[in-house]
C-alpha positions in Angstrom: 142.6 198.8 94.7 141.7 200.5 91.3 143.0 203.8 92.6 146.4 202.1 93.5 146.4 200.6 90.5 146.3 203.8 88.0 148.7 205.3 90.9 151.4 202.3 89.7 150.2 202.5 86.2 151.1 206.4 85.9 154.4 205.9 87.8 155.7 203.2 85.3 154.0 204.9 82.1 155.7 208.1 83.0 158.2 208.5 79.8 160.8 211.2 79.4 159.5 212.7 76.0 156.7 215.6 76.9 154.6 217.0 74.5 154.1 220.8 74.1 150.9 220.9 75.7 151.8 219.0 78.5 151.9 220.9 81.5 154.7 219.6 84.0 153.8 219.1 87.6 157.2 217.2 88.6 160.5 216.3 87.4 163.0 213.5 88.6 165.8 213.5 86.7 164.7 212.9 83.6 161.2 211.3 84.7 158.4 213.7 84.4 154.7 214.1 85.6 152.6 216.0 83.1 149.2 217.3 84.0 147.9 214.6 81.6 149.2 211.8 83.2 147.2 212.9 86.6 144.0 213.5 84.7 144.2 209.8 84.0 143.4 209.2 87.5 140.6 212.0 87.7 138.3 210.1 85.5 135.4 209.0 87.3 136.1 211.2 90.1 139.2 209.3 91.4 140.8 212.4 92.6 139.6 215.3 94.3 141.5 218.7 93.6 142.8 218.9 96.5 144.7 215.6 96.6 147.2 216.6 93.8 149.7 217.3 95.7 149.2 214.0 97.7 149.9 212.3 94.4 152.9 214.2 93.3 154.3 213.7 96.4 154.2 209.9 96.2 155.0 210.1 92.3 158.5 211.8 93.9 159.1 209.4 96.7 158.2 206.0 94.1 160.7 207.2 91.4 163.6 207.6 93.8 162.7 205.0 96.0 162.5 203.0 92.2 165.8 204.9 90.8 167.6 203.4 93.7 166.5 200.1 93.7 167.6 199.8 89.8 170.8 200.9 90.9 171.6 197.5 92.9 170.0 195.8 89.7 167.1 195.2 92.0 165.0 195.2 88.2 167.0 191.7 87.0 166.3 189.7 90.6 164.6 186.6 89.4 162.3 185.8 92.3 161.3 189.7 92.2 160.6 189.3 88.3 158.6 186.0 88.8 156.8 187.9 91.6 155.8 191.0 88.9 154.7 187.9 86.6 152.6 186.5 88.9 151.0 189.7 90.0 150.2 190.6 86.5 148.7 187.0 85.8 146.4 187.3 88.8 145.5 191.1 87.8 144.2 189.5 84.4 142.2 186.5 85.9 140.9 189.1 88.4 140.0 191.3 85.7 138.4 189.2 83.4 136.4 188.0 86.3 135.0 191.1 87.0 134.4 192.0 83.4 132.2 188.3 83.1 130.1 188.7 85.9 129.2 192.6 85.6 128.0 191.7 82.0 126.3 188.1 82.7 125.1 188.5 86.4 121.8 190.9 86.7 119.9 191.3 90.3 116.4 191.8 89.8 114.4 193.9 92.2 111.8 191.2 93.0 114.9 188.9 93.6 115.8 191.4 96.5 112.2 191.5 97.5 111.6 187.5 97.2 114.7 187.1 99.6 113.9 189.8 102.3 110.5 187.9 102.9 112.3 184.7 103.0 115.1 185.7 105.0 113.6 188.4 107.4 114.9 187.0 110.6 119.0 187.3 109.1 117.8 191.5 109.3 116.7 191.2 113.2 118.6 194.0 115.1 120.5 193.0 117.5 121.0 196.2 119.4 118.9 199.5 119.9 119.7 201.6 117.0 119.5 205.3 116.0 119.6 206.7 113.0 120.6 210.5 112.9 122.1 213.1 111.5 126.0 213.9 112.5 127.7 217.6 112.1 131.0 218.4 113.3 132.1 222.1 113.8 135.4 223.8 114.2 133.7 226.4 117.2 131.3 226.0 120.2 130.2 229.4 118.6 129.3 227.8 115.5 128.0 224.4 117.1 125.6 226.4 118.9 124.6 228.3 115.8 123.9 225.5 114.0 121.7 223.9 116.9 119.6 227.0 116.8 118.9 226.8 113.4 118.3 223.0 113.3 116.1 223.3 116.5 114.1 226.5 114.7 113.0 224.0 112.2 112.9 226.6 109.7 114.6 225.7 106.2 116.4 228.4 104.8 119.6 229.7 102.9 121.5 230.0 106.2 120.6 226.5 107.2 121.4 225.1 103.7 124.9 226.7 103.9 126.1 225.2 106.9 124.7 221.6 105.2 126.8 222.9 102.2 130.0 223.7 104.0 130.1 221.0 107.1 128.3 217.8 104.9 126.8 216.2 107.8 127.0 212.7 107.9 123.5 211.0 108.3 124.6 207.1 110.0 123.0 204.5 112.3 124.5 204.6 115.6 124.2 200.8 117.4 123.8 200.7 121.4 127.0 199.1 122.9 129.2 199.9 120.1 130.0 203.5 121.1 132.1 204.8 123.4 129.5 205.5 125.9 131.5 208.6 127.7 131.2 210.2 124.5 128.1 209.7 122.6 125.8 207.0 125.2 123.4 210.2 126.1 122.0 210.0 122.7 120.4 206.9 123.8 118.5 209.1 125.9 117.4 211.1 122.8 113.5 211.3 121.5 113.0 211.3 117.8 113.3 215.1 116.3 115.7 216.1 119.1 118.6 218.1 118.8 121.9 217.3 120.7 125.0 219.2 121.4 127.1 220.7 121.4 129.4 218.0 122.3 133.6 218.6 122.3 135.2 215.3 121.1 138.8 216.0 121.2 139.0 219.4 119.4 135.9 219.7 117.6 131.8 220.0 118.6 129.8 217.9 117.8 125.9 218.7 117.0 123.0 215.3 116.5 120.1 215.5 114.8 118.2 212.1 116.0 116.2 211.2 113.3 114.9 207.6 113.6 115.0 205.5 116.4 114.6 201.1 116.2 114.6 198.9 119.2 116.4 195.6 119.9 114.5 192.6 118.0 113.0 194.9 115.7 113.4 194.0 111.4 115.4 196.6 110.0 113.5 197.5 106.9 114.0 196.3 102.9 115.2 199.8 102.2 117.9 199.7 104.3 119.2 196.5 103.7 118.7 196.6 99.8 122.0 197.1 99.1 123.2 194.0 101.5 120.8 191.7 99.9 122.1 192.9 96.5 125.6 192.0 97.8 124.6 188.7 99.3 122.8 187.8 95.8 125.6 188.8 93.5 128.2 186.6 95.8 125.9 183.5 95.3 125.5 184.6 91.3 129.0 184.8 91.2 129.9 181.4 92.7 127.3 179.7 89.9 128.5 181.4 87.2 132.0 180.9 87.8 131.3 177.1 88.4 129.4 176.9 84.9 132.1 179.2 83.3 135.4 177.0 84.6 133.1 173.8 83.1 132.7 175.1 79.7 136.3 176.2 79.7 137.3 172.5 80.7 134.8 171.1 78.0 136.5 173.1 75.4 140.7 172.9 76.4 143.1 170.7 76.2 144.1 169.3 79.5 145.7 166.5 80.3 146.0 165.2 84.2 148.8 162.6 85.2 147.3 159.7 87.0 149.7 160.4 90.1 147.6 163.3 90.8 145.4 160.9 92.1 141.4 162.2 91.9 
């Protein structure tokens, strides 16, 4: 939503004056894209390097998808302009909202704790799990590489390079919810194994099985942390806003006709 957001932000704050400085990455008649106006979207890691082009792209395609639409006065439609007023209210309340409760509402780590004790059977698994370690490679040559190295157990440069260049995903894999032509043998699998090469599609797959849980187990506080947090901010949320909406009645001016009814 935020990255959609400062996409539609730069597409309507694009002006036609550029500065000297400004390096131009488009031009639509006399719209422009500057390098500056992209970098708005880079901070905070929005955009990767490589997606540039991705954005330029769409930056073309909006302004004269946009240029077109003005043309049949699309701009002066009332229901589109009560629409844009609407969206623009909501993206304030929204706003504010978020603003309120990042600044008032504070989780504590013995909240977290205090509520997995209390609420240890809502984090009962329902399926056998596994948690492991996923690599996918372009090569059965390379797969089976890899798998040597892994199953060598030695940590190295080499080994470190192929972490750097594939960024294997480490995920928990739940019984019953996998395609089990594909990945069901790694149910199969002891802890420490290594699995693979597998072809899926066009690339090869390699597994690392790292952890294994059974069904009815308790899946531990560290890996539901962040879901607790979550499920404590939500209920935070709710009692803020409820005290927040009272003082703001207490303190406005509101009047209610009686054929509201209560």
């Amino acid at each position: 939503m935020r990255f959609l957001f400062l996409l539609l932000f730069v597409f309507f704050s694009c002006s036609n004056s550029v500065k000297k400085n400004d390096a131009v990455y488009a031009r639509v008649g006399e719209k422009t894209l500057t390098k500056k106006d992209i970098s708005m979207m880079k901070n905070g890691d929005l955009v990767e390097t490589g997606s540039i082009k991705n954005i330029v792209d769409s930056w073309i395609e909006k302004t004269l998808l946009y240029n077109e639409a003005v043309k049949i006065n699309l701009d002066k439609d009332h229901i589109l302009l009560e629409q844009k007023r609407l969206f623009y209210k909501n993206l304030l309340i929204n706003s504010l909202i978020d603003i309120k409760t990042k600044k008032e509402i504070k989780i504590l780590k013995k909240e977290i704790s205090n509520y997995y004790k209390n609420n240890k059977n809502s984090f009962i698994r329902n399926h056998d799990e596994i948690l492991l370690k996923h690599f996918v490679l372009p090569t059965k040559k390379e797969a089976r590489k890899l798998k040597n190295y892994l199953k060598s157990n030695k940590k190295g440069d080499i080994l470190e390079s192929y972490i750097m260049k594939y960024k294997p995903e480490t995920k928990t894999i739940k019984d019953g919810s996998i395609n089990e032509n594909q990945l069901g043998f790694i149910f199969n699998s002891s802890v420490g194994d290594i699995l693979g090469p597998k072809k899926i599609q066009s690339s090869y797959h390699v597994f690392e099985i790292l952890r294994k849980y059974n069904k009815e187990s308790i899946r531990g506080l560290e890996i539901v942390y962040d879901e607790i947090y979550q499920r404590l901010f939500k209920i935070k949320k709710m009692q803020f806003l409820n005290n927040f909406l009272d003082s703001l009645y207490t303190n406005a001016d509101i009047y209610l006709s009686p054929e509201v009814g209560e």
